[in-house]
C-alpha positions, 0 to 999 in steps of 0.5 A: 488205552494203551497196553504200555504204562507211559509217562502221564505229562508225556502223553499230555505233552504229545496230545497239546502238539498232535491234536487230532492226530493223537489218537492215531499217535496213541494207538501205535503203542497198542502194536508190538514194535517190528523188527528190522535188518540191514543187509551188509553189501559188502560181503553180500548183494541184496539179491543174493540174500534174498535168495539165501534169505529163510526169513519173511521180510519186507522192503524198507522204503527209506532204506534199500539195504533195509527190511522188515522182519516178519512172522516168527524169524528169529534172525539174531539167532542165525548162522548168517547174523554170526556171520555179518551178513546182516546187523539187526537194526531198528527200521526208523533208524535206518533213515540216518545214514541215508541222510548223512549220505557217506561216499567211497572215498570220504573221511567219516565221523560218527562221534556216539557210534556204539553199539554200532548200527550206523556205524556198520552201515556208513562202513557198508556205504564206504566200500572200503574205501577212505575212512570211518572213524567210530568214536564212544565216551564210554570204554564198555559200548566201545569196545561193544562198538568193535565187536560188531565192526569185527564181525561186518567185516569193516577194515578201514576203520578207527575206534577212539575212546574220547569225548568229541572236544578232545577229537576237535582237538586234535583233528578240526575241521578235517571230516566230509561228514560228521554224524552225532547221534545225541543221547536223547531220552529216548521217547522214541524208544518208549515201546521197546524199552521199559527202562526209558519209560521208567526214567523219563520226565519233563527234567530228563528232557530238559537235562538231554537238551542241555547235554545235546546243545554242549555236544553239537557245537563240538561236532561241528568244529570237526566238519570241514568247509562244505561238509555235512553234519547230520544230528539225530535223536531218537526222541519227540521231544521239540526241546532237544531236536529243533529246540538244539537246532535252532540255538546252534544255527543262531549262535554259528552261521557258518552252518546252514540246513539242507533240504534232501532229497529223500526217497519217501516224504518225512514229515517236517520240523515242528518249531511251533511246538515250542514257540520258536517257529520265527527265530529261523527263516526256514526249517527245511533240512529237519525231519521228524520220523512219526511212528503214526505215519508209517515210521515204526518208532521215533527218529528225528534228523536234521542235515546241515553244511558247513558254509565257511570257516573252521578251525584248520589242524595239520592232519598226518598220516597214522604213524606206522613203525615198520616191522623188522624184515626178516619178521615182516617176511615171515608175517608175509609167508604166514598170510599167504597161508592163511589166503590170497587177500592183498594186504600191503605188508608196509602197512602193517603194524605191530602194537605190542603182540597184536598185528593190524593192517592200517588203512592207507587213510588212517590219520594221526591220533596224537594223544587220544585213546585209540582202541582199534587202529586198524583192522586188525589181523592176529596176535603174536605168541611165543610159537605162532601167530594166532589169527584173529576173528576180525581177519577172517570175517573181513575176508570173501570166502574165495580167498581162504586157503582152507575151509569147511563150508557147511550149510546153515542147517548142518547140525554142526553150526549151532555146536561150532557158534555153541563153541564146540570142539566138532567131531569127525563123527558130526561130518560127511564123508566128503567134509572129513576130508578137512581134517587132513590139512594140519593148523588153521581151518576157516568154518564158513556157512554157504560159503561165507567166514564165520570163524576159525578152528584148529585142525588137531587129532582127526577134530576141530577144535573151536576158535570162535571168541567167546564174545561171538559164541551163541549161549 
């Protein structure tokens, strides 16, 4: 038996279709759920984190940025995770953006993007390079979706605030990839999430399917001729994953699966569940992450292309209002004091108070609700500009003017991330001789940004967003 309550159809569901395999599929839910990271390549090599790494991890397979973590690590509690060196993410749904394979360059969708885990990792396989715009229907998990972009240090990124017609609206089929993962009902969640066990039931699986079948034909018109739209869920349910699928291929032929490589063998589609088997004549390109087989939780993936069509919108460049010069020079002169990071001062723009950077890839938005257009740098007071968290943890640590880099087991980390004001007293010697240096101060953690302080009075006091700040 397992040591979870789950739904009593679920169970009898997944016993009609797994047979034989059911008990195995059944034991799993006796097992705690593993914990995983996702190292961020842009500000760290995989290497290079293993050897700074105080955790037990283990490689991912299907994710060579990816490890389990094991024993008693508690890795969201760290210094280095404050730091966006990593991003806590469940190891199956790692296998997502591999999928979707983002190249530097492209311009990327991902249309259900908070609280950010796939986000973060196309960011990560971006580089930098060309465009990633993070949209969320929901105003809250979108702004949660900035917090963590922040602090990965993505800089060439959008997040919008719309439903997906509205961005089909405005943009058509503009985007190399579209990623759509599909609120689901979560059955691949069942051993991390009481709350999904409590809510399911045979007609939530039916409302998603519903749901889910409205949402993909809007992704797709965002997709251009030859681009990939990669749609998941973390769900078994056949209903809302080759069930939807099936529908939106017979109803656009435009689109065709793909049969990836992947770097290890995923189990396949599973029309037969439903009945559907004959209605397309192949189901490659569908992917099914079994938590039995090796997989921690439930993940389903299918990849598919744009053969032809789509709908063709002009797309400009994001409109930038240049900054008056006399002000740019002195925003210009702020920076160089700050780091030696390149930033082109035409691509700077200031909305209201707040000052951003706006990648040279950055699109039009027309009407749409555009939360973060860009990265964004600081804000403008009466008297100075205050630089934001997001500038600094998109910086490399070699290229900040001033800093105190403290190791992560310094006592002084934990009362910086607790948003302490840090005494003369709590330094060495050789730290002290920070506090000569008058304004902004980075605090890094073996070398990289963690957060701003203000030198004042032989103290530093704390600029770390509440936000960010370990309770």
């Amino acid at each position: 038996m397992s040591t979870i309550e789950l739904p009593s159809l679920f169970l009898e569901r997944m016993q009609g279709w797994l047979g034989s395999e059911f008990p195995d599929f059944l034991a799993v839910f006796n097992q705690p759920p593993q914990s995983g990271l996702r190292v961020n390549t842009m500000k760290i090599s995989v290497a290079d984190f293993l050897r700074l790494s105080p955790f037990d991890l283990r490689p991912i397979a299907w994710c060579p940025e990816g490890f389990f973590v094991g024993g008693d690590s508690r890795p969201g509690k760290h210094p280095y995770h404050a730091a966006g060196l990593y991003y806590l993410q469940e190891p199956s749904a790692m296998a997502v953006v591999d999928l979707l394979d983002p190249q530097p360059g492209e311009r990327v969708l991902d249309l259900a993007a908070a609280p950010g885990g796939k986000a973060t990792h196309i960011a990560a396989r971006l580089n930098g390079q060309g465009l990633l715009i993070a949209n969320d229907l929901h105003s809250q998990r979108a702004w949660d979706l900035v917090k963590n972009l922040e602090r990965w240090g993505a800089r060439n990124v959008m997040v919008t605030n719309e439903p997906p017609y509205r961005l089909a609206d405005q943009w058509g089929a503009f985007f190399d990839r579209v990623l759509l993962d599909a609120p689901c009902s979560g059955e691949g969640m069942f051993r991390r999430s009481l709350e999904a066990r409590l809510d399911w039931s045979p007609e939530i699986v039916r409302a998603c399917a519903v749901r889910q079948g409205g949402l993909l034909p809007q992704a797709a018109r965002l997709v251009r001729p030859g681009g990939r739209l990669v749609y998941s869920t973390c769900t078994f349910a056949p209903e809302e994953n080759e069930g939807v699928i099936g529908a939106f291929l017979k109803a656009h032929p435009e689109f065709e699966l793909v049969d990836v490589k992947t770097r290890v063998a995923f189990e396949r589609a599973h029309p037969e569940w439903i009945g559907i088997e004959t209605e397309l004549p192949s189901w490659s390109g569908l992917y099914r992450l079994m938590p039995h087989k090796g997989f921690p939780e439930g993940h389903f993936i299918a990849v598919l292309r744009r053969r032809s069509g789509g709908e063709w919108r002009e797309v400009r460049p994001f409109p930038i209002r240049l900054i008056p010069p006399a002000q740019r020079r002195e925003i210009q002169n702020w920076l160089a004091s700050l780091c030696t990071a390149d930033i082109d001062p035409l691509r700077l723009m200031l909305n209201g108070h707040r000052l951003y950077f706006l990648s040279p890839a950055a699109i039009d938005a027309g009407h749409l609700r555009v939360i973060l257009p860009g990265w964004f740098l600081g804000e403008i007071k009466k008297d100075r500009i205050e630089p934001s968290h997001a500038f600094l943890l998109a910086l490399q640590g070699e290229q900040i003017a001033f800093k105190l880099n403290i190791s992560a087991d310094h006592p002084a980390i934990l009362k910086y991330l607790s948003g302490e004001v840090l005494q003369e007293g709590w330094l060495s010697e050789n730290e002290r001789q920070v506090l000569a240096h008058k304004g902004w101060l980075a605090i890094c953690v073996d070398g990289y940004p963690l957060g701003w302080g203000r030198v004042v009075e032989k103290a530093i006091k704390n600029h770390l967003p509440k936000a960010h700040r370990f309770l």
